[in-house]
C-alpha positions in Angstrom: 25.8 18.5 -2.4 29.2 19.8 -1.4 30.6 21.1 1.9 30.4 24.7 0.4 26.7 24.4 -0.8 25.9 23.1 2.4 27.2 26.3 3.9 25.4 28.7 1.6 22.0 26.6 2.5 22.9 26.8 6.2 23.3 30.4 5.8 20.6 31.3 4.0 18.7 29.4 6.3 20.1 31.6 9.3 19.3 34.9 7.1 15.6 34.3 6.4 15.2 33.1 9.7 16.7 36.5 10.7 17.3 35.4 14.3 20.7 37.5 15.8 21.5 34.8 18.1 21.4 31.6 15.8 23.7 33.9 13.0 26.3 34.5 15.5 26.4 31.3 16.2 26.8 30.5 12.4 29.6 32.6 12.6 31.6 31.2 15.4 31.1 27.5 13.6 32.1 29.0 9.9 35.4 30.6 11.9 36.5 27.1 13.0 35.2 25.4 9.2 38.5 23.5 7.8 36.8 22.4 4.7 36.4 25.5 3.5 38.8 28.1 1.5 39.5 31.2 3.7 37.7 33.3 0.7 34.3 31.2 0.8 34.8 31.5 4.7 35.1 34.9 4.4 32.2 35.7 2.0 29.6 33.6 4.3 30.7 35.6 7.0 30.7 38.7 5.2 26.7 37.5 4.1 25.8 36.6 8.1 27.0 40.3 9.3 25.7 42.1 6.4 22.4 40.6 7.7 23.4 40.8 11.8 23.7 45.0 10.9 20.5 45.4 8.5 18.6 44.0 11.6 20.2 45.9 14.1 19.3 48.6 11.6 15.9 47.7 10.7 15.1 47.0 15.3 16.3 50.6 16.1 13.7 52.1 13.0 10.8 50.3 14.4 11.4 51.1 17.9 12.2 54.8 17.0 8.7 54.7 15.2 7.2 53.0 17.9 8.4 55.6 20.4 7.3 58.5 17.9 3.9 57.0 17.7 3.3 56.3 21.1 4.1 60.3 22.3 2.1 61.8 19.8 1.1 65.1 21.4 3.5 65.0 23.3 2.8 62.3 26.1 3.2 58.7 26.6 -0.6 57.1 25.8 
């Protein structure tokens, strides 16, 4: 398997696992990778923040429906 594929596993790892903390840290190793070129760098990065802002995206819609269906009528339940 080479460096690159390793990568790509490691990230989609970090994606289905869709934990904020452990893709950052992803991030921060891929900025310091050597072995790769600065376009595959650039595109597993691109892939890990993609994923970082759908999450963001997807927490704020659940708590917003959360908060909709806990005040139904008006009040807190």
């Amino acid at each position: 398997m080479s460096h690159l594929d390793d990568v790509i596993a490691r990230v989609d790892a970090a994606v289905d696992e869709s934990v904020i903390t452990h893709m950052n840290e992803l991030l921060i190793v891929l900025s310091d990778d050597a072995e790769l070129s600065r376009e595959d760098r650039y595109a597993q990065q691109q892939r890990l923040r993609t994923a970082i802002a759908h999450h963001g995206r997807q927490h704020k819609e659940d708590a917003e429906a959360r908060q909709e269906q806990l005040t139904k009528g008006g009040t807190i339940l």
